[in-house]
Backbone as a printed PyTorch tensor [residue, N CA C, xyz], in Angstrom:
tensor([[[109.2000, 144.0510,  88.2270],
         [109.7910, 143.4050,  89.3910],
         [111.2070, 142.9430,  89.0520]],

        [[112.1330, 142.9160,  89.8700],
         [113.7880, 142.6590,  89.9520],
         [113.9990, 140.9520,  90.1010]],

        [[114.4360, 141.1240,  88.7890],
         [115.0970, 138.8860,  88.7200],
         [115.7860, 138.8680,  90.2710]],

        [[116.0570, 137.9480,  90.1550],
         [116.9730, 137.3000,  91.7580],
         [118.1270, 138.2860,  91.6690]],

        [[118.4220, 137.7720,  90.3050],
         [120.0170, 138.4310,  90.0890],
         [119.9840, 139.5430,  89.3980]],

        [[119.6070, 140.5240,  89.6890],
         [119.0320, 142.2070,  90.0380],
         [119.2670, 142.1430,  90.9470]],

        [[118.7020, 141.3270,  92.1860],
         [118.6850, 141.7290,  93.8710],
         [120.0970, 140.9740,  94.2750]],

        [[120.8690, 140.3100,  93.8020],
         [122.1060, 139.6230,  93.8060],
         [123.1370, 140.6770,  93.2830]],

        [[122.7340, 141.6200,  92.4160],
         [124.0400, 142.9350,  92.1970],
         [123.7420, 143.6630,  92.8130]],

        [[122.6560, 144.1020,  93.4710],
         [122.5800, 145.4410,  94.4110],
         [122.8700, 145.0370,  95.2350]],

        [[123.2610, 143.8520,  95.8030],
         [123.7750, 143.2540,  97.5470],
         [122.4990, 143.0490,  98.2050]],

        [[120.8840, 143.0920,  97.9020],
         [120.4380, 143.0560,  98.5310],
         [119.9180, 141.5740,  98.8300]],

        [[120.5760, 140.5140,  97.5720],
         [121.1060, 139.1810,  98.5390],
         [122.1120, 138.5630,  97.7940]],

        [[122.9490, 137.7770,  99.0250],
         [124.6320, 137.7470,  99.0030],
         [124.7710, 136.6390,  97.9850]],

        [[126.0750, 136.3980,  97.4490],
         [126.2620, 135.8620,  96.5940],
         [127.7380, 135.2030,  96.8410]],

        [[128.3340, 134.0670,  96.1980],
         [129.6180, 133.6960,  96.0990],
         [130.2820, 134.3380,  95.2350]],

        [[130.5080, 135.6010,  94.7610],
         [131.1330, 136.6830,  94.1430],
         [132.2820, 135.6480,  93.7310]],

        [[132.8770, 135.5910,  92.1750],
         [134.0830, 135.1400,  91.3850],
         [134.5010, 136.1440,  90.8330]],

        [[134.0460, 137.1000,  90.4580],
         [134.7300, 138.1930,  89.2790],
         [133.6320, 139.4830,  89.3530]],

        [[133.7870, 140.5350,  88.9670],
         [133.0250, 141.5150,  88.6100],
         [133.7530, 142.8770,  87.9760]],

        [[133.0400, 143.1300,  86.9830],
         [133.5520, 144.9210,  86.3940],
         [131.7980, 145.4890,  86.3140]],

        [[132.2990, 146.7930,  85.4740],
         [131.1440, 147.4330,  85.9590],
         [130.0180, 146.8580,  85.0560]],

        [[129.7470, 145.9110,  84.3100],
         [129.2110, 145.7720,  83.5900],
         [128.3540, 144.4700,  83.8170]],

        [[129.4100, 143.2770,  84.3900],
         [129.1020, 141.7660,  84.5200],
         [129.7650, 141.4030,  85.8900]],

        [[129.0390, 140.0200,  86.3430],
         [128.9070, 139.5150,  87.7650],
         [128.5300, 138.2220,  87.2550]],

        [[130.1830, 137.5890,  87.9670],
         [130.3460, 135.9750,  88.1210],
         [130.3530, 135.6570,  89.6000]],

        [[129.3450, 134.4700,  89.8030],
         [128.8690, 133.9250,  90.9210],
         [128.9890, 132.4720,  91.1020]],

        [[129.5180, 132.1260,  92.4840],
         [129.0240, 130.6300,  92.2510],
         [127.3380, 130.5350,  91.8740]],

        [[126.8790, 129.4060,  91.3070],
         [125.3970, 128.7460,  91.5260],
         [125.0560, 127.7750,  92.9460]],

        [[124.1510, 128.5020,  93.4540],
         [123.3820, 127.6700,  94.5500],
         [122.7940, 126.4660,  94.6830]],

        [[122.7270, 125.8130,  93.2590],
         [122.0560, 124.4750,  93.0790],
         [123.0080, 124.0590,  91.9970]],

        [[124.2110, 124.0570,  92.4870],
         [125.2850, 123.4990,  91.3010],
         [125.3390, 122.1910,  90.6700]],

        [[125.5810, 122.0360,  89.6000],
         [125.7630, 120.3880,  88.5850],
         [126.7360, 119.4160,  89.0860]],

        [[128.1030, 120.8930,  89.9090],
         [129.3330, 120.5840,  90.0330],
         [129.8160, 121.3390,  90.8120]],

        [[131.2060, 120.9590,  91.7070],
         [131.6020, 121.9190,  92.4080],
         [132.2020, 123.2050,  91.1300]],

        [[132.3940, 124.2690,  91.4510],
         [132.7480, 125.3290,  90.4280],
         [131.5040, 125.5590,  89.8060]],

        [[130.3750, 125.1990,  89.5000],
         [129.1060, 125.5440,  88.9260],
         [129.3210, 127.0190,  88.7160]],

        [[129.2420, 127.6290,  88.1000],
         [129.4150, 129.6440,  88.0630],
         [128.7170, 130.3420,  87.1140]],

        [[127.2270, 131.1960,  87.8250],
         [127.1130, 131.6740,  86.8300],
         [127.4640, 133.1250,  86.6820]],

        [[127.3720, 133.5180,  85.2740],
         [127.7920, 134.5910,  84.4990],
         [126.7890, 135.5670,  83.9350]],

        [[126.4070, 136.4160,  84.7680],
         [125.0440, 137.5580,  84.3070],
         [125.6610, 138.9450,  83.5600]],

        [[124.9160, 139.6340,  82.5450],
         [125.0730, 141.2940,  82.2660],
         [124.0820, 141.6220,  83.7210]],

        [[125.1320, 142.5920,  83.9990],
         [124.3830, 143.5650,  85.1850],
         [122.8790, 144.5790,  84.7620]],

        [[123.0190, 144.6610,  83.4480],
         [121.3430, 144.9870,  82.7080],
         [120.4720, 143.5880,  82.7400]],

        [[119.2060, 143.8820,  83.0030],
         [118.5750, 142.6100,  83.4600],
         [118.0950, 143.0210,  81.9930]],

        [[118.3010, 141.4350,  81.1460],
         [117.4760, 141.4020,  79.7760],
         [116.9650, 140.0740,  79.8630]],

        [[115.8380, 139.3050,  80.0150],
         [115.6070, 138.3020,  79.9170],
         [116.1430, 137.6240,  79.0960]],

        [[116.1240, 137.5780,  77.6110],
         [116.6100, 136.8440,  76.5200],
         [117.7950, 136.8080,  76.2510]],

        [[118.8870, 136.4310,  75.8220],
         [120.0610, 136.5350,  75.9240],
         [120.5560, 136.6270,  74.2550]],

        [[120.1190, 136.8850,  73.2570],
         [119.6520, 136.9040,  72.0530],
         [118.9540, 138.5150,  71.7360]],

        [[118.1260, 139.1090,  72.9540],
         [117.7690, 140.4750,  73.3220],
         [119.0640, 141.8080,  73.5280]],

        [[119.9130, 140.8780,  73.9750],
         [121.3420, 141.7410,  74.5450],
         [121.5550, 142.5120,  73.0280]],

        [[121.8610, 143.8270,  73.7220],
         [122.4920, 144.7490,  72.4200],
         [123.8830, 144.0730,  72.3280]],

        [[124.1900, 144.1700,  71.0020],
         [125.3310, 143.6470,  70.3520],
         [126.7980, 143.4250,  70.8140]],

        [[126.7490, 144.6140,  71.5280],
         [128.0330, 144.5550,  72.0720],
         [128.0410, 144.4630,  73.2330]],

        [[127.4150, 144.0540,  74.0480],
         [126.6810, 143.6360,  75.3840],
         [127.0470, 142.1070,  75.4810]],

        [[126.2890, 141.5190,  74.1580],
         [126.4820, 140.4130,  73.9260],
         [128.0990, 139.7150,  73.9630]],

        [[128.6210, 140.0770,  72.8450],
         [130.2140, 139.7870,  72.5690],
         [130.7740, 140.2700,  74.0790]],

        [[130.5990, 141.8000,  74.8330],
         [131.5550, 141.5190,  76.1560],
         [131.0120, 140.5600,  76.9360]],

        [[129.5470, 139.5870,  77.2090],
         [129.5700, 138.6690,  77.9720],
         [130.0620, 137.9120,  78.0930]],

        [[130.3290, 137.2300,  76.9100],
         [131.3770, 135.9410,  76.3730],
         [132.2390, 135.8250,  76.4390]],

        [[132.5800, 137.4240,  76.6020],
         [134.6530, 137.4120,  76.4610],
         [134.6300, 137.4740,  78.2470]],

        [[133.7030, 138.0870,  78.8940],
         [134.1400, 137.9360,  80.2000],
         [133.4740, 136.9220,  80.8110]],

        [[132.8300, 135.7600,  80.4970],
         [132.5580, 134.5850,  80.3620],
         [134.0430, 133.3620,  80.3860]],

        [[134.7580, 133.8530,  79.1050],
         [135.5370, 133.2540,  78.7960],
         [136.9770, 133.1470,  79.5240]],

        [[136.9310, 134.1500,  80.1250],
         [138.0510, 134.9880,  81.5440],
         [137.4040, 133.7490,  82.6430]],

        [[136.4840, 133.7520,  82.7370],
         [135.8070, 133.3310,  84.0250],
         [135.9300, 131.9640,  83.8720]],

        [[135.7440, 131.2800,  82.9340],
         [135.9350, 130.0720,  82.6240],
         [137.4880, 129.0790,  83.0200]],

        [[137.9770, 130.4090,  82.4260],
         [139.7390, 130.0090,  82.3630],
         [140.0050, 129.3730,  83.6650]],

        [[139.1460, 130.7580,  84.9620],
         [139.6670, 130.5850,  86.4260],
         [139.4990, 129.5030,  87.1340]],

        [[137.9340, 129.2020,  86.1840],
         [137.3550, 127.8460,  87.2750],
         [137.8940, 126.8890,  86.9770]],

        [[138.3890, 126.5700,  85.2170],
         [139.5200, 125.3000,  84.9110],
         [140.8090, 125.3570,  85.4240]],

        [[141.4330, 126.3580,  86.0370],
         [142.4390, 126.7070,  87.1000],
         [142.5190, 125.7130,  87.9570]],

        [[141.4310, 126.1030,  88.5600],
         [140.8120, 125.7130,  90.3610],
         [140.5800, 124.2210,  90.2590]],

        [[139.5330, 123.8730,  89.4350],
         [138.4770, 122.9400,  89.9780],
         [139.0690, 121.8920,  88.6180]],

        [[139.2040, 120.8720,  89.2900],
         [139.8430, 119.3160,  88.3360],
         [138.7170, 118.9220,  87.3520]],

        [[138.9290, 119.3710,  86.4410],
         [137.9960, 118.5370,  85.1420],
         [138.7250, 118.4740,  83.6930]],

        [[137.8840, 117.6230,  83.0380],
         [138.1040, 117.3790,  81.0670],
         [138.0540, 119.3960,  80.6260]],

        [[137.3140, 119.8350,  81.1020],
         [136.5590, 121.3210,  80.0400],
         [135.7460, 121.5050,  80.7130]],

        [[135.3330, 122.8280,  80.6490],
         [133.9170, 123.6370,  81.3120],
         [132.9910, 123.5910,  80.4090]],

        [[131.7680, 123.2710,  80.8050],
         [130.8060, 123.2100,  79.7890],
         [130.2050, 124.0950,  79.9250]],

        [[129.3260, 124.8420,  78.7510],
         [128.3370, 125.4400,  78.7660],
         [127.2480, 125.4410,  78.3470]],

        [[126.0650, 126.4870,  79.4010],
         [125.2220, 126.5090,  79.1200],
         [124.3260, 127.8130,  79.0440]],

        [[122.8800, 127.9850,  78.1200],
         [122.5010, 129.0850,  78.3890],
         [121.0200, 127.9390,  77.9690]],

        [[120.0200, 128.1620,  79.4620],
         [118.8360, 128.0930,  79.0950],
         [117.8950, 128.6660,  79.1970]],

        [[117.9400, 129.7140,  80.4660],
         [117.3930, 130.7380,  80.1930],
         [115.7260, 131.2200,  80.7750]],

        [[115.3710, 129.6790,  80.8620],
         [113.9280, 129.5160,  81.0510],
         [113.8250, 129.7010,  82.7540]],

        [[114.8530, 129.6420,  83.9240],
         [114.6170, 129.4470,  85.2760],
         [114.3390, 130.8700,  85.9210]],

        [[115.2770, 131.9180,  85.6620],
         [115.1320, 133.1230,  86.0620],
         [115.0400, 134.4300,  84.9000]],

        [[114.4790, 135.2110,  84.8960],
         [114.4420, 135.8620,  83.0110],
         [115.2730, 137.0740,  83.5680]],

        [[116.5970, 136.3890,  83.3410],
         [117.7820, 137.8020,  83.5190],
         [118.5790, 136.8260,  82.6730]],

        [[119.3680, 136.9970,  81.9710],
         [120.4040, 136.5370,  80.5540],
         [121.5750, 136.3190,  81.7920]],

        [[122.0930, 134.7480,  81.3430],
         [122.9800, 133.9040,  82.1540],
         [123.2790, 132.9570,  81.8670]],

        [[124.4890, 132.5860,  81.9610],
         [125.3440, 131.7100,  80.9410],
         [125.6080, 130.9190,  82.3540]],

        [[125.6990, 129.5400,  82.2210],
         [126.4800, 128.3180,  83.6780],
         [127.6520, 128.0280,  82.7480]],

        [[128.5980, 128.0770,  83.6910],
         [130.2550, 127.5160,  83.2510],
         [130.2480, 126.5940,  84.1370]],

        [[130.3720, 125.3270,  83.5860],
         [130.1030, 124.2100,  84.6550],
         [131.4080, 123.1270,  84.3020]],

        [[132.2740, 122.6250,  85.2740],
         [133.3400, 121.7140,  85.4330],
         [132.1880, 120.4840,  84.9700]],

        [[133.0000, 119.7830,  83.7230],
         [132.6840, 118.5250,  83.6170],
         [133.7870, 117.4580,  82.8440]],

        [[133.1160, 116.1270,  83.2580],
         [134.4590, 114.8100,  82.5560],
         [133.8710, 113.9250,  81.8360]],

        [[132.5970, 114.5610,  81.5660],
         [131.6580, 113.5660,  81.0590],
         [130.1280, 114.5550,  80.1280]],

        [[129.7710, 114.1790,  79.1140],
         [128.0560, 115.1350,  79.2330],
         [127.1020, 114.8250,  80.2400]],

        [[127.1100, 113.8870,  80.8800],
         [125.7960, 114.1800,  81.7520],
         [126.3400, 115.1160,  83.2310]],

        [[127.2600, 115.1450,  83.2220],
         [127.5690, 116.1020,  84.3420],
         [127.0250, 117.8810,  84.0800]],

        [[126.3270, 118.0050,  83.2200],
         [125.7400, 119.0380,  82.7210],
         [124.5910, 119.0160,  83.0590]],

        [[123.9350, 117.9720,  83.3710],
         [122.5520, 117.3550,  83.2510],
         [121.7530, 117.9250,  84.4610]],

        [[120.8650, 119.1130,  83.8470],
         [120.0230, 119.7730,  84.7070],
         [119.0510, 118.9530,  84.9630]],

        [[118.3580, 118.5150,  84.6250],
         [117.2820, 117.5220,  85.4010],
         [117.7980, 116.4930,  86.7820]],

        [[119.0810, 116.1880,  87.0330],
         [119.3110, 115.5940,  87.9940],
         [119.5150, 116.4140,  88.6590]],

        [[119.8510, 115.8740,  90.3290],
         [120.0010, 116.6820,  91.4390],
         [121.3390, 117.0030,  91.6690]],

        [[121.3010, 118.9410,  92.1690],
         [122.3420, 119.1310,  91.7920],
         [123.1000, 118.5500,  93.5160]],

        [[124.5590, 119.0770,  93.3900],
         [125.4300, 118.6440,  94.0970],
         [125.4780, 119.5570,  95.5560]],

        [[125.8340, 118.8680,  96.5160],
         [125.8880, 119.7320,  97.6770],
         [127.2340, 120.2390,  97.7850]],

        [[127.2540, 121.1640,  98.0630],
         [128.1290, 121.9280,  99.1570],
         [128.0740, 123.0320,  99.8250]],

        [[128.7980, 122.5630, 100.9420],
         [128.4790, 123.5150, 102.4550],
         [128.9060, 124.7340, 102.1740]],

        [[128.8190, 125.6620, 103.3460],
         [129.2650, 127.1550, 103.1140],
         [130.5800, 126.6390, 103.2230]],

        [[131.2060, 126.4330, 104.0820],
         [132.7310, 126.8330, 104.2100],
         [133.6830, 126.2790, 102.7330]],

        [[133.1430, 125.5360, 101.9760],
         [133.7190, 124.7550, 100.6950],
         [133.1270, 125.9550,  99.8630]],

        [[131.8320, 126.7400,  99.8030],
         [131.6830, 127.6520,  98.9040],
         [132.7480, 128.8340,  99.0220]],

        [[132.7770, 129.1040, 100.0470],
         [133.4570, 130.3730, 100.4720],
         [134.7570, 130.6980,  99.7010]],

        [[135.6420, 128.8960, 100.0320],
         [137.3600, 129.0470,  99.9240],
         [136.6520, 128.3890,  98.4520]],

        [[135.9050, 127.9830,  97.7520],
         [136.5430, 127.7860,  96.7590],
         [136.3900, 128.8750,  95.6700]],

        [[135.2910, 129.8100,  95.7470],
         [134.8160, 131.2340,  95.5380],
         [136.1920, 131.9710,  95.3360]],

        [[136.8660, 131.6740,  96.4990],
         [138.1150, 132.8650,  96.8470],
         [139.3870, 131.9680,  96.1140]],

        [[139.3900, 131.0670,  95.8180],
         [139.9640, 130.2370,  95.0290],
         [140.0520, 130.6100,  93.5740]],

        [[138.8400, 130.7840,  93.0520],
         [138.7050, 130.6320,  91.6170],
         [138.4860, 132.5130,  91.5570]],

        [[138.1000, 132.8890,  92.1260],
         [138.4400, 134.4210,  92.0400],
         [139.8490, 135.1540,  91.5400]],

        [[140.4920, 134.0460,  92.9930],
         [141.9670, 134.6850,  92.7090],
         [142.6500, 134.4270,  91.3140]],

        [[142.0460, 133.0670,  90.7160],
         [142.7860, 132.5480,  89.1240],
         [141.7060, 133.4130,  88.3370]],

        [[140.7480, 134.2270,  88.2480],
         [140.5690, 134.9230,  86.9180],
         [140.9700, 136.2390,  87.0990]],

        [[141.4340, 136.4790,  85.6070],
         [142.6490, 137.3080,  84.8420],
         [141.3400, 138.3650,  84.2970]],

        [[141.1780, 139.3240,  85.0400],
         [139.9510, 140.1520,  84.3820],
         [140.9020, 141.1200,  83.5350]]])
């Protein structure tokens, strides 16, 4: 059966698209920590992220690290934090998350709202600042 985000690269459900090559797909997150919340998938669904062939691995990070740049562009914070836990959906995915503090990372609290029209422009925002 196809992770979410399997059915999130075939279009067969929509996404806040930030970046993409043929390989990887940056998205806003739907239950964000923070505004800019973004995650970062390989378009091969591997559950483990430790599983990724080698060089699979190293281009996630580097286009991770592109993606990162854009959202510290856009969105006012100290540093993007990261994360990989891995346990919510079993497709390998990294959160680049705006924070000014560590608990602004803090998955157990509730994440933050925002509406479509704030996803949309800020999507097209932080799109336009990464340097693929």
């Amino acid at each position: 059966m196809s992770s979410i985000f399997t059915k999130i690269i075939s279009g067969e459900i929509p996404c806040y698209k930030i970046a993409e090559t043929a390989d990887f797909l940056a998205f806003l997150d739907i239950r964000p920590r923070a505004e800019g919340h973004t995650l970062v998938i390989p378009k091969v669904e591997v559950d483990y992220i430790f599983d990724l062939a080698p060089s699979t691995y190293t281009a996630l990070w580097d286009f991770a690290r592109k993606v990162a740049a854009g959202v510290e562009a856009v969105v006012p914070c100290e540093r993007i934090g990261v994360a990989v836990i891995g346990l919510e959906v079993p497709h390998t995915h990294i959160h680049l998350v705006p924070i000014n503090k560590v608990g602004d990372i803090n998955f157990e609290r509730p994440p933050v709202v925002v509406d479509e029209d704030n996803y949309k422009a800020l999507a097209a925002k932080i799109a336009a600042a990464v340097k693929i």
